[in-house]
N, C-alpha and C positions, 0 to 999 in steps of 0.2 A: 707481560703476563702471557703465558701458555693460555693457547686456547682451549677450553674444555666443551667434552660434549656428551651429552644426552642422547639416550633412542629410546620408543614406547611406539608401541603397534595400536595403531586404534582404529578396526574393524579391520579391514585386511589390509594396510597402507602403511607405512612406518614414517614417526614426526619425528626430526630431529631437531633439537635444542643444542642453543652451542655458544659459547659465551667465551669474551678476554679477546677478542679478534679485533674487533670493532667497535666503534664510537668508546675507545675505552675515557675519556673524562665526563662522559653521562655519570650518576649515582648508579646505575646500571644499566646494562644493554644486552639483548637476546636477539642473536637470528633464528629464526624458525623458519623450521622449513618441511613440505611436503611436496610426493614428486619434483619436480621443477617451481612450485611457488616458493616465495621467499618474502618474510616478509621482517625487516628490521622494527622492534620496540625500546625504547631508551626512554629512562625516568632519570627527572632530575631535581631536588627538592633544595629551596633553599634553608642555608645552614643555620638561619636564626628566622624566628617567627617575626613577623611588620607589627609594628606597636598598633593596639584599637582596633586588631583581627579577633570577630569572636566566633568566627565559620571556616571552617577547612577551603582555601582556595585551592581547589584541583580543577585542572582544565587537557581534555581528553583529545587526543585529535589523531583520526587517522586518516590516511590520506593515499590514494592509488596515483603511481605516476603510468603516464602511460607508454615509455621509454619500457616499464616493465612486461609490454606484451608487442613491442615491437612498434608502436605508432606513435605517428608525429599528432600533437593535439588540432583538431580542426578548427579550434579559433583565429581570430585576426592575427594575436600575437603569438601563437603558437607557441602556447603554454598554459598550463594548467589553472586553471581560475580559481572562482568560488567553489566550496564543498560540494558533490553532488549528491545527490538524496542518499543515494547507498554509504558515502562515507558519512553522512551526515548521522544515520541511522547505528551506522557501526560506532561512531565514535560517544552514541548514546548507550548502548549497549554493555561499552569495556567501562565506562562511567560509573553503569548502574551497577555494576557485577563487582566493580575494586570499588567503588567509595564507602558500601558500609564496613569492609577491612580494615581499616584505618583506624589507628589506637581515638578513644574518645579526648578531647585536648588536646591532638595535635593539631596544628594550624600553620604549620611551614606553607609556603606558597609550594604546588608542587605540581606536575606537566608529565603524562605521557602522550608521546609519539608514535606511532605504530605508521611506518613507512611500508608497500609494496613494493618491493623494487624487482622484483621476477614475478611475472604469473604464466601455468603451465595451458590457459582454457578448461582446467580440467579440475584441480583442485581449488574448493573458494578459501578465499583470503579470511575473511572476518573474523570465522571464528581461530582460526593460528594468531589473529593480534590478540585477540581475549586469552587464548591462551600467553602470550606472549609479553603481555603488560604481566601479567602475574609473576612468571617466571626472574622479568626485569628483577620486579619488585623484590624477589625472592632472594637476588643475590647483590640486591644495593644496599646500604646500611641505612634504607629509610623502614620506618615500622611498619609493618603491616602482619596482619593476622591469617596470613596465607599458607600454604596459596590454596586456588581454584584452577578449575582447566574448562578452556570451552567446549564444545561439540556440537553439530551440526545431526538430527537425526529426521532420520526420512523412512517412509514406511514402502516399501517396492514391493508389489504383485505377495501384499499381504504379509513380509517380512520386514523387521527394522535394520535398518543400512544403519554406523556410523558414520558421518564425514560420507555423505554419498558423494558422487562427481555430479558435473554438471547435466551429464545425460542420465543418470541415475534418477537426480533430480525431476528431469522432466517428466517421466513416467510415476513420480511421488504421490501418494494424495495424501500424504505428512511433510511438514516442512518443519521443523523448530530446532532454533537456536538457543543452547541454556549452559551454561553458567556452575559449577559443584562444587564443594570443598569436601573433604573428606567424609561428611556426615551427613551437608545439607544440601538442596538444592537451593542457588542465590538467583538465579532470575533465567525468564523463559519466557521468549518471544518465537511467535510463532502461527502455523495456519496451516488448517485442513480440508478436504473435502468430505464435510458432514460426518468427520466422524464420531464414536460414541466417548463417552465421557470415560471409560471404561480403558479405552484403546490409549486413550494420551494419557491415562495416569503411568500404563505399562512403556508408552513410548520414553515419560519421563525419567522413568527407573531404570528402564535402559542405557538411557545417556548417563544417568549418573552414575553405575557400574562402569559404564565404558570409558570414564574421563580417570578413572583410578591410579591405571598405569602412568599418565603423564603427571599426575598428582606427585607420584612416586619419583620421578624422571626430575622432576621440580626438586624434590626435597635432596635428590641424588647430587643435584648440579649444586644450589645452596651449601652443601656440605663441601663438595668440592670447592669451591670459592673461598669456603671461611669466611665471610662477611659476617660482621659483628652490628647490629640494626642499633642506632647512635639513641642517645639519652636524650631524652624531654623534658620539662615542666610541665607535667598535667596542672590544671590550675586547679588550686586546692580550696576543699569544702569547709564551710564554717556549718560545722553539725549545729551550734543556737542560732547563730541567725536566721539558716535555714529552717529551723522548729518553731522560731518566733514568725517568719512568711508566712507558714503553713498555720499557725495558730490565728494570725491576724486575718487570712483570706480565703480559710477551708470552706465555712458557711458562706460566705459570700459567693463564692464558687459555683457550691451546689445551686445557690438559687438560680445563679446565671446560668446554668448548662439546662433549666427547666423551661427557660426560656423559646419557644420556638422560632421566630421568626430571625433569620440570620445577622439582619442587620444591627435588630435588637440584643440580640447573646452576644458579638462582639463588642459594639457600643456600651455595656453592662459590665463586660469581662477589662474593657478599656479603663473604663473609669474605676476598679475594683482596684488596676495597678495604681492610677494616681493617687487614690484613698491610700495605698498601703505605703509608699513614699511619704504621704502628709504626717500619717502614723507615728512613722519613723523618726521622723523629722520633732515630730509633737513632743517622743519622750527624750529627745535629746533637751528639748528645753530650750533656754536660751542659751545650752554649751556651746561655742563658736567650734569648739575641735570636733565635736560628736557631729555638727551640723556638717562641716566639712566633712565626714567622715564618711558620711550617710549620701551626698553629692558624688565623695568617690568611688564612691561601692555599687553606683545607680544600675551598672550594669550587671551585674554582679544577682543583687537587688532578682533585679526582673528575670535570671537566669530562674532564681529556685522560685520566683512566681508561677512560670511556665513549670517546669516541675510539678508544681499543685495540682496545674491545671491538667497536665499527662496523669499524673497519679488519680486523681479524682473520676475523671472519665473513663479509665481504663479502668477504676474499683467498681462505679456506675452499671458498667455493662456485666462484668463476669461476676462479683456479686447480689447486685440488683435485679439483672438481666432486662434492664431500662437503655434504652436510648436517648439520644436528643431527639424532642419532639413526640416524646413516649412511644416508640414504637417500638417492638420485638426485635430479636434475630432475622425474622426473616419477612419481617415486614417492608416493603416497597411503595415510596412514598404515592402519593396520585399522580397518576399519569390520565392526560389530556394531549388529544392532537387534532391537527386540520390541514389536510390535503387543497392544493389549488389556491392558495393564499394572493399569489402572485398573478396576474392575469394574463402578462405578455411572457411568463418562462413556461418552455417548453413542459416542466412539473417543478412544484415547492409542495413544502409542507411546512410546520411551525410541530415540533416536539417538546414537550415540556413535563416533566417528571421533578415534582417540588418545586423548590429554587433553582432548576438548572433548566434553560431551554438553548433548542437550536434552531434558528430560522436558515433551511436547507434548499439550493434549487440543482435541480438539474437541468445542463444544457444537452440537446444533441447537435455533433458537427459530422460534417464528411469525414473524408480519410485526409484530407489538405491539415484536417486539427488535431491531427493525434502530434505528440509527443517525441520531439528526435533527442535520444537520450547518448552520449559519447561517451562507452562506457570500458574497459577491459576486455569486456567477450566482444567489441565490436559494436557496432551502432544500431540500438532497438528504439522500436516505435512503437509507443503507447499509448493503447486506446479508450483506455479506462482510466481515470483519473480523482481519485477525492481532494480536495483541500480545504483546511481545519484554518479558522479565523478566531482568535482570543483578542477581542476590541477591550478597553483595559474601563469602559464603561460596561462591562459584564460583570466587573465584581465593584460598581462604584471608585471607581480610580479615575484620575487624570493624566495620562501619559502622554508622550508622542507616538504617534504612529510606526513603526518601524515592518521592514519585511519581516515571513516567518523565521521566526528563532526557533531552536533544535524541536524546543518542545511541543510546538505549534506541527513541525514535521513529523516528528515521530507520533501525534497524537493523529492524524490525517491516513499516514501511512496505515497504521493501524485498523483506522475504522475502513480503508479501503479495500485491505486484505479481507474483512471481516464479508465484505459484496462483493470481491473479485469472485468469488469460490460459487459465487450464484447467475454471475453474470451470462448471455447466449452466448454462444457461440459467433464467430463473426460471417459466417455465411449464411446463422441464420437471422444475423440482427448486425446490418455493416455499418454500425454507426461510431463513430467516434463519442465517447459519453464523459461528460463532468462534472462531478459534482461539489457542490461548495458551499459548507457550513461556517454560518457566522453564528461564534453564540452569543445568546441577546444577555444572558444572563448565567450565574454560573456557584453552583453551590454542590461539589462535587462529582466530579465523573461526565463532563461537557464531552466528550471523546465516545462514550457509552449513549448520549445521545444525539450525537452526530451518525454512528452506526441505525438506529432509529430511524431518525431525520432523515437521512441520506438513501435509505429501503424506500419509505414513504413516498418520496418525490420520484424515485424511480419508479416506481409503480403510478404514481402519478402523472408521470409522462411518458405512457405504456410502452415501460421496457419489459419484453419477457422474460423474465426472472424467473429459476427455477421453483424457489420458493422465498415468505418474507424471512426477514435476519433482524434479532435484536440483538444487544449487548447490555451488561449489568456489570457492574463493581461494583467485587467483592471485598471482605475484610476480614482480619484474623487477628485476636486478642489473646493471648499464652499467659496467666498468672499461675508459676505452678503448673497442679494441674488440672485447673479450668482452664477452658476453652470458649472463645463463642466465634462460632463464624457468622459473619455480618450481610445481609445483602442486602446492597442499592445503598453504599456507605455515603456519607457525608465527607465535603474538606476534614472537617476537625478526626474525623473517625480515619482519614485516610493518612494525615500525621501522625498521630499517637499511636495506630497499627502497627504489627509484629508482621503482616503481611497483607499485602490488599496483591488483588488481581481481577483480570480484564477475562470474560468469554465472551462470544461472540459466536452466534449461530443461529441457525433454524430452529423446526420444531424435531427435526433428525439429526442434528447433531453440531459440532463445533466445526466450526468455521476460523475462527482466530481465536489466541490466546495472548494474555501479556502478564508476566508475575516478576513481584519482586519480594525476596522472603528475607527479614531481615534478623533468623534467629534458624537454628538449627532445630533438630527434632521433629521436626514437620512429616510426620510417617504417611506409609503409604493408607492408612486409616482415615486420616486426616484433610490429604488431598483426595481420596473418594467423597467425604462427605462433605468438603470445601465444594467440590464439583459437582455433585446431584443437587444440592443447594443451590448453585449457579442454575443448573437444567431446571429445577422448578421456578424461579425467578423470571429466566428469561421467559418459558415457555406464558407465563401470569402475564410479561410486559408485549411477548406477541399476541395474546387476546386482546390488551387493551386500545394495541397498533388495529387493529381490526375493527374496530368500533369507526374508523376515520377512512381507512379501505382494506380489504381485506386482501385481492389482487389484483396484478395489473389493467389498467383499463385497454381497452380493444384497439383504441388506435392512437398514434402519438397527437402532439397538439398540430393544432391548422396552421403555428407557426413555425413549426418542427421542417427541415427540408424531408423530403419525401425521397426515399433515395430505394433506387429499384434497378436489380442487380441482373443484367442478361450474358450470353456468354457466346463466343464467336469461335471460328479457327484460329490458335496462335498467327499461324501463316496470314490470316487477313488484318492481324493488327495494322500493319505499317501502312493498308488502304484507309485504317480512321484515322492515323495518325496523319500522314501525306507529307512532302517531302519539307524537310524545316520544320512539323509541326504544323502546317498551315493549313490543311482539310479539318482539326481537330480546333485549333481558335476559332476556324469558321462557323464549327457547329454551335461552339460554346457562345461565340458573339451573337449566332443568329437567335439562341435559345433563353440562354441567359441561367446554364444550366451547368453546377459543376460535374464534370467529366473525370473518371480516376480509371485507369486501363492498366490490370495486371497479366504478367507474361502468360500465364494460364490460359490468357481470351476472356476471362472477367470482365466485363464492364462495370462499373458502378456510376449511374447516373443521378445527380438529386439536384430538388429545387420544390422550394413549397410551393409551387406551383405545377400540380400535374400536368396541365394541358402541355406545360414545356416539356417536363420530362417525356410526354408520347411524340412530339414533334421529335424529339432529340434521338429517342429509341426507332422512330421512322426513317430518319436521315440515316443514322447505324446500319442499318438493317439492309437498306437500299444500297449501300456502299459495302454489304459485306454477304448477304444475300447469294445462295448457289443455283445454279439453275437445275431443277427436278426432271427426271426422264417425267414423257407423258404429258407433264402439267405445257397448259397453254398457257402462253402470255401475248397481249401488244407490247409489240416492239414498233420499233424504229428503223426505216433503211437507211444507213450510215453509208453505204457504200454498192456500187453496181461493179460488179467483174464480167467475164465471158464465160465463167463457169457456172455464177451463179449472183447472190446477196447478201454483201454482212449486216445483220438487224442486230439493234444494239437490245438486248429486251429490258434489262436495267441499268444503271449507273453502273458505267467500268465493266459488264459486260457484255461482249455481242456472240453469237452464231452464226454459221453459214448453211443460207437454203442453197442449194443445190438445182440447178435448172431442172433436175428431173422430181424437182420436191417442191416445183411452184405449182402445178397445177394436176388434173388430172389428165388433161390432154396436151399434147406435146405443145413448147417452146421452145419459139427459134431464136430470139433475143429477149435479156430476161428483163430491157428495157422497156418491152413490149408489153408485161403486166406490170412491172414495179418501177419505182424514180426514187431520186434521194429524196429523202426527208420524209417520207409518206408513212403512216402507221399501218400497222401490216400484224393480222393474226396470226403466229407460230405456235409450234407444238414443239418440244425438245423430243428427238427420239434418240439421241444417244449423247453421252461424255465420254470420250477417251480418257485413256490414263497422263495423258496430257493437261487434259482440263479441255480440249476443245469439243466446241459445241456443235451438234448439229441438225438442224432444226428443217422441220417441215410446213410449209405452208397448205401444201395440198392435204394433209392431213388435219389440221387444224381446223380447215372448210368442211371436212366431212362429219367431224367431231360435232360444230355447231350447227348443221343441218339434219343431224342425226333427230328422232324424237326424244324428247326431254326424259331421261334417264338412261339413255342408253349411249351418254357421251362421256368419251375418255376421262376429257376432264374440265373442268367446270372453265370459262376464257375469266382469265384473269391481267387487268391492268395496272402495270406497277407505275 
C-alpha cells in the first residue's frame, strides 16, 4: 500500500499525518508528526468478541523511548522500565478522549499504542498521540464515532498559542490539554495561574476552533484509505422484559434513592435486584424452561435494572430538581475540618465533606529529597510533590494492597497541579515539599478533597502559600432541553452524568481544571454557567477551610529541618568543598548538618537544630570570608621573613606586615617585636588585584589607643 499523507496547520506549525508505510498488520497505524517529533499510533481490535464480556476492554498505552531524543536510559539495565508519571497521565488522557467513541455493544478486546520514537525538545508528544490514536482509528475498519483531534493551548503575554513549544510554555500562565470532535469538546485537563473563569471558557473555544483543520485532515486521510469499519452484534433489547424490570422495580427505586446514608441506598438498591430475580423467577412457576430461562438472562436481567436506576435519577434531578440526600443544584454537602491532627508531621489536616474524607500530611525535605525524574527534555528535579492513596477500606472493600494504578496517579497529579500554581518560590521557601493523601473514606470526588486536604496541611506546616485552593466536582445532566448543573456531585451522580468536572482554585481564580463531556451541544452558555457555579461552590468550600485555618502559620514545625540559605563567591566554593570533598564531610560530620552548594555560591544549609546550623554557617564563613580594607582583625604570625610577617587573620588566609608597618618607630629585626605563633592586632590597609593582602600593625595600635570613637575600626577576633 501506497503511503498517504495529510497536512493541517495548527497555530503557526504544520502536523503531518501519513498512513500505509508502517506497522501495516495493525487494524490501523498513523505517524504523526510535528517539526522533528514523531510519534507512531497503531490500533488493533480483536476479530470476535471473548464469550461473558459485558464491558468494552480497551487498554491505552503510550510510551516515550528514549532512543527518540538521543539518550541511553540511566537505569541498571539500560532500558526503559515502568510507565512514568507523564506516560502514565498521557495514556489516561487518549483513554478518556476515544473510549466514549466507541459504538455502545461493542466489546472486542481492543489496544492502542502511541510510541515516540523522534522528539525535536521543542514540540510535546502527548497531544499528536491523542491526535493520533484518533486518526489510527479513523482509517482501521474498527468502529468508532470519530474522530477528535488533540491540542495543547497556552496563554503567552496575554495571547492564546496553539500547540505552544516547550519555551512558549514556560512563559504560559495557561496550560491545557483537550480533546474536540466536530461539535463537542470530549475532555480537558489542565492548569493555570489564577485565572478568571471567563478566560478558560475563551481558552476552550479556542482549542476547539483550532483542532478543526486536523478534524478535516483525518476525514481527508479516512477517505483516502477507503476502510470500510467491520459489522457487530450490538446485543439486542427485549422492549417487555425490559417494561416488565422497570414495572417491577421503578417504586422500589425511588424509595432507595431517598435513602441518604450511602451504605444504606446501595445495600437497599442491592437487595431491590435480588427481589427482582425472585420475581422473576416466582412467575415462571414451577416451569423448569422459564426457570432456566430467567438464570440465563441473569445478566441481561440486571443490565436494564441499571437502566431504571440511570433513568430514574437522571428524571429525579431535571424534573424534580431533588437530589440524593434532598439537596438542590447547588447545594454542597457539610464540610468539616481539622488542622494539626498528627503530632510528629511536619503539618496534617483531616477534610471531610459528607461521605468523602481525606486524612492529608505534609512533609518538608532538603534538596537531597526532591524527585530525579528521566525524562525526554533531560533530567528534572522535583520539588513539589502530592500523592493520592485509595485504600480499598475507603469504600468498605477488601482487596490487596497494590502500588498506585493510573487512577490513583492521575487523581494525585491533579490535586498537585491545583497547589503547584500557589506554591513560593524556591529561593523564597528552599524546601523540598510532599504531600500525601490517604482517603479514609470516599463517596464521590476524593481528589477534590485531597486538593482541600492537601492546602490545609500546607498551611499547617507554615508553607507560604500565595493564597488557600479548593477544588469541587461538578456535574451535568442534559434531558432535552433541561439542564441541571450539579455541584459537590456524588459517585452515583458522577456515573449517570452527561458530564462531570474538576476546578480548582483560589478565591481569584482557577488553578486547575479536569473535564470529561460525554455528549455534544455543551455551548459556550453552558460552560459559563457550569463555571461561575463552580466559582460560587469553591469560593462556599474556602470559607468553610477557614473555620480550621485561614493562613499559613508563622513558622514550620520544630520538627521541620530548619534550612537557611547564605551565599559565597562562586570562586570560593571549591574552599568548602576541599580536595575529594573532604573540608565539606568534615563540616557535615562535625554539625550533623545537611549541606547543598549550588554553582551560584548558594549555600543551603538545614538541620532541626539551629544551634548546628549557626556552627555550620560559622565554619562556611570562616573558610570563605574576605578580608575588608580598614577592618582590624587578630591574627596569627605564621611566618617571620627579613622583610617583614605573614599573619594568618583567618582560616586559608594571611597578610604581610611590612617591617615599616610593625611599629611606629624603626625596626631592625622584625624578630625583635614578633615570633611564630603569637597573636598579633592587624589592620588591612590594602588588596591588590591579586587578592594579596597587606596589613598594618603599627596601625592597628593607633586605632585601639585612639579614644573610643574615633577608631577606624572596631578590633575584631575571628
Amino acid at each position: 500500500m501506497k503511503a498517504i499523507q495529510e497536512r493541517a496547520n495548527v497555530g503557526d506549525r504544520e502536523i503531518v499525518l501519513e498512513t500505509g508505510k508502517i506497522a501495516k498488520q495493525a487494524d490501523g497505524s498513523v505517524w504523526i508528526r510535528q517539526g522533528d517529533s514523531i510519534v507512531l499510533v497503531t490500533v488493533v481490535s480483536a476479530k470476535e468478541r471473548k464469550e461473558g464480556i459485558d464491558f468494552f476492554p480497551l487498554t491505552v498505552d503510550y510510551q516515550e523511548k528514549l532512543f527518540a531524543a538521543g539518550k541511553v536510559p540511566g537505569s541498571f539495565f539500560r532500558r526503559e522500565g515502568r510507565p512514568t508519571e507523564k506516560e502514565t497521565l498521557t495514556s489516561r488522557i487518549v483513554d478518556r478522549s476515544c473510549r466514549p467513541l466507541f459504538p455502545d455493544g461493542y466489546a472486542n478486546e481492543t489496544q492502542i499504542i502511541a510510541t515516540v520514537v523522534s522528539f525535536d525538545q521543542e514540540n510535546d508528544t502527548d497531544v499528536l498521540a491523542l491526535t493520533g490514536a484518533s486518526a489510527a482509528l479513523q482509517v482501521s475498519n474498527v468502529p468508532f464515532h470519530g474522530p477528535i483531534a488533540g491540542v495543547r493551548v497556552g496563554r503567552v503575554a496575554g495571547q492564546f498559542v496553539a500547540n505552544p513549544t516547550l519555551a512558549q510554555r514556560a512563559d504560559a500562565d495557561l496550560d491545557v490539554v483537550m480533546a474536540a470532535s466536530r461539535d463537542a469538546i470530549v475532555m480537558v485537563e489542565g492548569g493555570a495561574a489564577e485565572v478568571s473563569e471567563a478566560v478558560m471558557v475563551d481558552a476552550l473555544l479556542f482549542g476547539h476552533a483550532a483542532v478543526q483543520v486536523l478534524l478535516d485532515a483525518q476525514e481527508r486521510l479516512g477517505k483516502a484509505v477507503g476502510a470500510t469499519k467491520r459489522a457487530f452484534d450490538a446485543p439486542k433489547s427485549d422492549d417487555a422484559l425490559r417494561a416488565k424490570v422497570k414495572a417491577l422495580t421503578w417504586e422500589k427505586v425511588r424509595e432507595a434513592y431517598r435513602r441518604d446514608e450511602k451504605h444504606d441506598r446501595y445495600g437497599r438498591l442491592s437487595e431491590i435486584k435480588k427481589e427482582l430475580l425472585e420475581a422473576l423467577k416466582a412467575e415462571a412457576g414451577g416451569d423448569a424452561q422459564q426457570l432456566a430461562e430467567v438464570a440465563l438472562r441473569e445478566k441481561e436481567i440486571k443490565g436494564y435494572y441499571e437502566d431504571v436506576k440511570y433513568e430514574y435519577m437522571r428524571k429525579m434531578i431535571t424534573d424534580e430538581g431533588r437530589r440524593i440526600g434532598g439537596r438542590g443544584p447547588r447545594d454542597i454537602r457539610t464540610i468539616w475540618s481539622e488542622v494539626g491532627i498528627l503530632p510528629r508531621v511536619h503539618g496534617s489536616a483531616l477534610f471531610t465533606r459528607g461521605e468523602t474524607q481525606a486524612l492529608v500530611a505534609t512533609t518538608l525535605g532538603t534538596s537531597e529529597d526532591e524527585q530525579r525524574i528521566e525524562m525526554l527534555t533531560g533530567m528534572h528535579f522535583k520539588r513539589f510533590m502530592l500523592h493520592y492513596n485509595f485504600p480499598p477500606f475507603s469504600v468498605g472493600e477488601a482487596k490487596f494492597l497494590r502500588g498506585p494504578g493510573r487512577r490513583e496517579i492521575g487523581h494525585g497529579v491533579l490535586a498537585e497541579r491545583a497547589l503547584r500554581y500557589v506554591m513560593p518560590a524556591e529561593d523564597k521557601f528552599p524546601y523540598t515539599v510532599r504531600i500525601v493523601s490517604d482517603i479514609m473514606e470516599s463517596n464521590g470526588s476524593s481528589s477534590m478533597a485531597s486538593v482541600c486536604g492537601g492546602c490545609l496541611s500546607l498551611m499547617d506546616a507554615g508553607v507560604p502559600i500565595k493564597a488557600p485552593v479548593a477544588g469541587i466536582a461538578m456535574g451535568l445532566i442534559k434531558e432535552g432541553e433541561r439542564i441541571a448543573i450539579l455541584s459537590d456531585i456524588l459517585g452515583d451522580e458522577d456515573h449517570l452524568g452527561d458530564m462531570d468536572f474538576k476546578v480548582c482554585g483560589t478565591d481569584a481564580g482557577i488553578t486547575s481544571i479536569q473535564m470529561d463531556i460525554k455528549i455534544g451541544g455543551v455551548s459556550r452558555q453552558i460552560l459559563e454557567q457550569a463555571l461561575d457555579q463552580a466559582r460560587d461552590g469553591r469560593k462556599h468550600i474556602l470559607a468553610e477551610m477557614g473555620k480550621a485555618l485561614t493562613q499559613p502559620r508563622g513558622d514550620i514545625s520544630a520538627y521541620a529541618p530548619r534550612i537557611t540559605t547564605i551565599r559565597i563567591r562562586p570562586e570560593r566554593i571549591k574552599d568548602v568543598i576541599g580536595p575529594g570533598g573532604k573540608v565539606i564531610k568534615d563540616i557535615t560530620a562535625r554539625t550533623g548538618c545537611s549541606i547543598n552548594i549550588e554553582d551560584d555560591g548558594s549555600i543551603a544549609i538545614a538541620s532541626p537544630n539551629q544551634t548546628q546550623v549557626d556552627a555550620a554557617i560559622k565554619m562556611i564563613k570562616n573558610l570563605t570570608q574576605e578580608a575588608e580594607v580598614g577592618k582590624t582583625y587578630m591574627g596569627t604570625v605564621r611566618k617571620i621573613v627579613e622583610f617583614g610577617a605573614f599573619v594568618e587573620i583567618f582560616p586559608g588566609t594571611d597578610g604581610l606586615i611590612h617591617v615599616s608597618e610593625l611599629s611606629d618607630k624603626r625596626v631592625k629585626n622584625v624578630s625583635d617585636v614578633l615570633s611564630e605563633g603569637e597573636e598579633v592586632l592587624v589592620k588591612v590597609i590594602s588588596v591588590d588585584r591579586q587578592g594579596k593582602i597587606r596589613l598594618s600593625r603599627k596601625e592597628a595600635l593607633a586605632d585601639a589607643a585612639a579614644p573610643k570613637g574615633e577608631a577606624a575600626a572596631e578590633p575584631a577576633k575571628s
